[in-house]
C-alpha positions as CSV (number, residue, x, y, z in Angstrom):
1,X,159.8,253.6,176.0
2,X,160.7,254.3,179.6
3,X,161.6,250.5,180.8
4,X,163.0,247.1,179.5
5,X,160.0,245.6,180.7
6,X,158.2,247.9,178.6
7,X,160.4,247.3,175.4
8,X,160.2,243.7,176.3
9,X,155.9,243.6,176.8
10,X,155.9,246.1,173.5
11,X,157.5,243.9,171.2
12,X,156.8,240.0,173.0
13,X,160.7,240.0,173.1
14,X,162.5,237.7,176.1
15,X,165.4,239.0,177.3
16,X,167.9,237.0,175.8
17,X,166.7,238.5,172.3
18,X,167.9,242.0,173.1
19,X,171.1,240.5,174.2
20,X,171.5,239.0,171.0
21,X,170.4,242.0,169.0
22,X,172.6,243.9,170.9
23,X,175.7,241.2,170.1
24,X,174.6,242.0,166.2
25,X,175.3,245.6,166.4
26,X,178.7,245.1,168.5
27,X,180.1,242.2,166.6
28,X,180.8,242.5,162.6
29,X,181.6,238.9,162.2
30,X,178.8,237.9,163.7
31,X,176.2,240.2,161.6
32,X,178.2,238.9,158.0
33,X,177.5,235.5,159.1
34,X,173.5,235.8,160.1
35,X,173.1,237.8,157.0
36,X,174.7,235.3,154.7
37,X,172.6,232.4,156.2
38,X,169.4,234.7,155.8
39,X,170.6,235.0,151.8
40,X,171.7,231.4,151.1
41,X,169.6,229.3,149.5
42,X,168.9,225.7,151.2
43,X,170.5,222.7,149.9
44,X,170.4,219.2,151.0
45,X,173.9,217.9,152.3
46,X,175.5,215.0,149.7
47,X,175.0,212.7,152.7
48,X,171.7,213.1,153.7
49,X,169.3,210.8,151.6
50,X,166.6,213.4,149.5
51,X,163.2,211.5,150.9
52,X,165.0,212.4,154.4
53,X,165.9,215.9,153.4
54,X,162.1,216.2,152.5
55,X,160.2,215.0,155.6
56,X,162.7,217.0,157.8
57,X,161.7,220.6,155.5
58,X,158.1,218.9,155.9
59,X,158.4,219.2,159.4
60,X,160.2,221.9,159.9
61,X,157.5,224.8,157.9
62,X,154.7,222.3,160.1
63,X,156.4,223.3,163.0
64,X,156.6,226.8,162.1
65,X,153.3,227.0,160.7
66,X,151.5,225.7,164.1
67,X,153.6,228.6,165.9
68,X,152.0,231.2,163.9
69,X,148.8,229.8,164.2
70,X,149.3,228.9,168.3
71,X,150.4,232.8,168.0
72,X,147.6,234.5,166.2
């Protein structure tokens, strides 16, 4: 790739994104942490009432489904 713009057009990336991926690379602590989100399992906070915990994981894989779909 010759450009940013073309990296950017390439891969649907915004700007911000390389910036971030480029903070991953640079910063250790950083990486450790995203990767050990990405790994742990989800569990619903002792204060958060389960029916709530369930519409708000309802939602969220709604949300994320419609992005796909708006994306395809």
């Amino acid at each position: 790739m010759r450009t940013l713009r073309e990296l950017l057009e390439q891969h649907e990336l915004e700007l911000g994104e390389v910036g971030f991926a480029l903070r991953l690379r640079r910063d250790d602590e950083l990486r450790a942490a995203v990767e050990t989100w990405f790994e742990a399992e989800p569990a619903r906070p002792d204060e958060i009432p389960a029916p709530d915990w369930l519409r708000w994981e309802q939602e969220k894989h709604q949300k994320l489904l419609a992005t796909l779909t708006e994306a395809a």
